[in-house]
C-alpha positions, -999 to 999 in steps of 0.1 A, spaced: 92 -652 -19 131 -664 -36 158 -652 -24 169 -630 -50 135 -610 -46 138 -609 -6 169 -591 -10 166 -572 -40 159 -539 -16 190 -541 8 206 -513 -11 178 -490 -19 160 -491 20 171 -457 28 161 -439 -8 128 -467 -11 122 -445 26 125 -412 15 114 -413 -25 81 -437 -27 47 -422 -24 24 -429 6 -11 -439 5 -49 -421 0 -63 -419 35 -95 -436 17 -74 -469 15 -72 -472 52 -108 -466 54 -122 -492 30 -96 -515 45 -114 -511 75 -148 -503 71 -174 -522 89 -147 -537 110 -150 -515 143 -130 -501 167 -95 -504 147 -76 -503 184 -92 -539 189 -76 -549 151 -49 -571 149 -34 -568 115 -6 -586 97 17 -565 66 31 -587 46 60 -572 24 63 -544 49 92 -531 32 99 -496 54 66 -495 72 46 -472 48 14 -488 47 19 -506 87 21 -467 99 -7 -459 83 -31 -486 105 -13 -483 131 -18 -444 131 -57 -454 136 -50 -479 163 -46 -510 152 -14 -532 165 2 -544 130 27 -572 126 48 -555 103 63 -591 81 96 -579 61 121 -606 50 151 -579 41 171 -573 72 179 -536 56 143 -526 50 137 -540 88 164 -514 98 150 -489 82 114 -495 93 90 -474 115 94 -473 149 59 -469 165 48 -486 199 17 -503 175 40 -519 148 56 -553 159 87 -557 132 87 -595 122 117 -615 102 92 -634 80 76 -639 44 44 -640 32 46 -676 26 58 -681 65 51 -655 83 55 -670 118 20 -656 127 -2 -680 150 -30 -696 133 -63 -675 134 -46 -647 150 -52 -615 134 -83 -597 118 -68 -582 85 -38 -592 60 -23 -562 35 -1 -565 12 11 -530 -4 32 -528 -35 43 -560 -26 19 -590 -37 36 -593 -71 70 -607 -54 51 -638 -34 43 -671 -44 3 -667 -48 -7 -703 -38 12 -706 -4 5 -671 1 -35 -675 -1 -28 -708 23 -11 -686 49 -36 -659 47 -61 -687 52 -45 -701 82 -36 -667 100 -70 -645 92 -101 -651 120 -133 -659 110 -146 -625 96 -118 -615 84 -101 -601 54 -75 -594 31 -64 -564 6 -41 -557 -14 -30 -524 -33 -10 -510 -61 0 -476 -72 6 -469 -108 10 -443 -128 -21 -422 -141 -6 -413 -177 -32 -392 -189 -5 -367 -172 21 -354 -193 47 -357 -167 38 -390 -158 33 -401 -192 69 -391 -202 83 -407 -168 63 -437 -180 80 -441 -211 116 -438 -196 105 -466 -175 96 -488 -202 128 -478 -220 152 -485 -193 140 -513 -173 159 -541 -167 130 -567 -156 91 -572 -158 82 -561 -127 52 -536 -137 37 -566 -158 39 -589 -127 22 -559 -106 -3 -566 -128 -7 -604 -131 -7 -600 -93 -35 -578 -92 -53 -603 -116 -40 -633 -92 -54 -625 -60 -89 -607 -71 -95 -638 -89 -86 -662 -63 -116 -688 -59 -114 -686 -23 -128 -656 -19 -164 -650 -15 -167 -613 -17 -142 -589 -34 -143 -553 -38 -119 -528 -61 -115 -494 -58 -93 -470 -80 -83 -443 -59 -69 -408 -77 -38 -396 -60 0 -377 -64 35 -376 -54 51 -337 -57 89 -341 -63 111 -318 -65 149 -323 -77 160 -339 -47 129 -361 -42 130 -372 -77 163 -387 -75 153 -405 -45 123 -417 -64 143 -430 -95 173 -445 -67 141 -467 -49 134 -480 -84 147 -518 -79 143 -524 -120 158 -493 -132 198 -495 -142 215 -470 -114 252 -482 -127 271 -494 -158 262 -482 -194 218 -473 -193 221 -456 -162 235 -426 -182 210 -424 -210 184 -430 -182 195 -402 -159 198 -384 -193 161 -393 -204 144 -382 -164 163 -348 -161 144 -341 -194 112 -351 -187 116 -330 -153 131 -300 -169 101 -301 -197 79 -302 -166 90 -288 -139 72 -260 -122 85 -240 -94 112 -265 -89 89 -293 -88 70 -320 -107 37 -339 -102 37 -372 -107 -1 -385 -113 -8 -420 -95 -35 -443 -90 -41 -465 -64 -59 -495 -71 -71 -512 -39 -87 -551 -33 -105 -558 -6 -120 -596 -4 -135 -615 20 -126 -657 20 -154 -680 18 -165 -692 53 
């Protein structure tokens, strides 16, 4: 991961915290299905970011190396006696070779380098072991979503959503795997005037200052206001999970 994209969070840990969804409970189960007991997993997170995902496993028992190379996000991360914090990347985690049972990488894949990334889940999983991935996207057959989707495309100021989705591409298609599984798991985020700002203020490739960031904030209060029941709006999400196994 580049510098620029290791630090690209340090101002939005707190809102990234409080404004971005969490995950299905079904992605912790196909994660770990047919693994055992998870309080005998070892399991490293790479691209912890806050701990969202690392809570979830650990929540079921497993010890997870939380890997998170922004000193902010770190800061702001889960405290929980079963999440071991760790200054590293996915490229160098600083994990001992063969040493834990399953490698994630939630909403975070798309910011690595793919090819040292497969070598280090290589040298860190043990025989047996595997590795998943997962996105959430918008689900845009929703007419919230759909206009939320479009201010998005409007506005942003990088590619980001088109590398979420090379990265999806990248690591189901890796030829080191011998077995891979997807899953497209329905989900939502509620969100009500305070909890959409803090989801728009996570949003690393969305202008929060100079001349969009009015027209943007413009374009969101009317796609809540046209939507907005009870206060709230539902934001329609996907998650789309990978599970693969590498070639023994």
């Amino acid at each position: 991961m580049a510098q620029s994209e290791t630090e690209r969070f340090t101002g939005f840990a707190g809102r990234y915290d409080a404004g971005r969804p969490g995950y299905p409970p079904e992605v912790v189960e196909r994660v770990l299905h047919g693994l055992g007991d998870p309080a005998l997993l070892e399991i490293a997170d790479l691209g912890a970011g806050t701990g969202m995902s690392a809570r979830l496993f650990a929540e079921r028992g497993a010890m997870v190396f939380a890997i998170e190379p922004n000193a902010a996000m770190r800061a702001k991360g889960a405290a929980q006696p079963r999440i071991a914090w760790r200054d590293g990347t996915a490229e160098h985690t600083g994990l001992a070779a063969r040493s834990v049972d399953v490698v994630i990488a939630f909403q975070a894949f798309h910011w690595f380098d793919p090819g040292a990334t497969f070598a280090e889940i290589e040298r860190i999983l043990r025989p047996g072991g595997r590795a998943a991935v997962a996105f959430y996207e918008r689900d845009e057959r929703d007419g919230f979503t759909k206009a939320y989707g479009d201010a998005i495309r409007r506005f942003a100021t990088d590619d980001t959503e088109l590398r979420r989705a090379r990265a999806l591409d990248a690591f189901e298609s890796w030829p080191g795997w011998s077995n891979v599984e997807r899953s497209v798991i329905a989900s939502e985020q509620i969100l009500d005037a305070a909890g959409f700002d803090d989801r728009l203020a996570s949003t690393s490739y969305l202008p929060h200052s100079g001349p969009q960031a009015g027209p943007l904030r413009a374009a969101m209060q009317k796609a809540f206001d046209d939507h907005a029941r009870g206060g709230s709006v539902r934001l329609a999400l996907q998650t789309i999970l990978v599970v693969a196994e590498p070639k023994p």
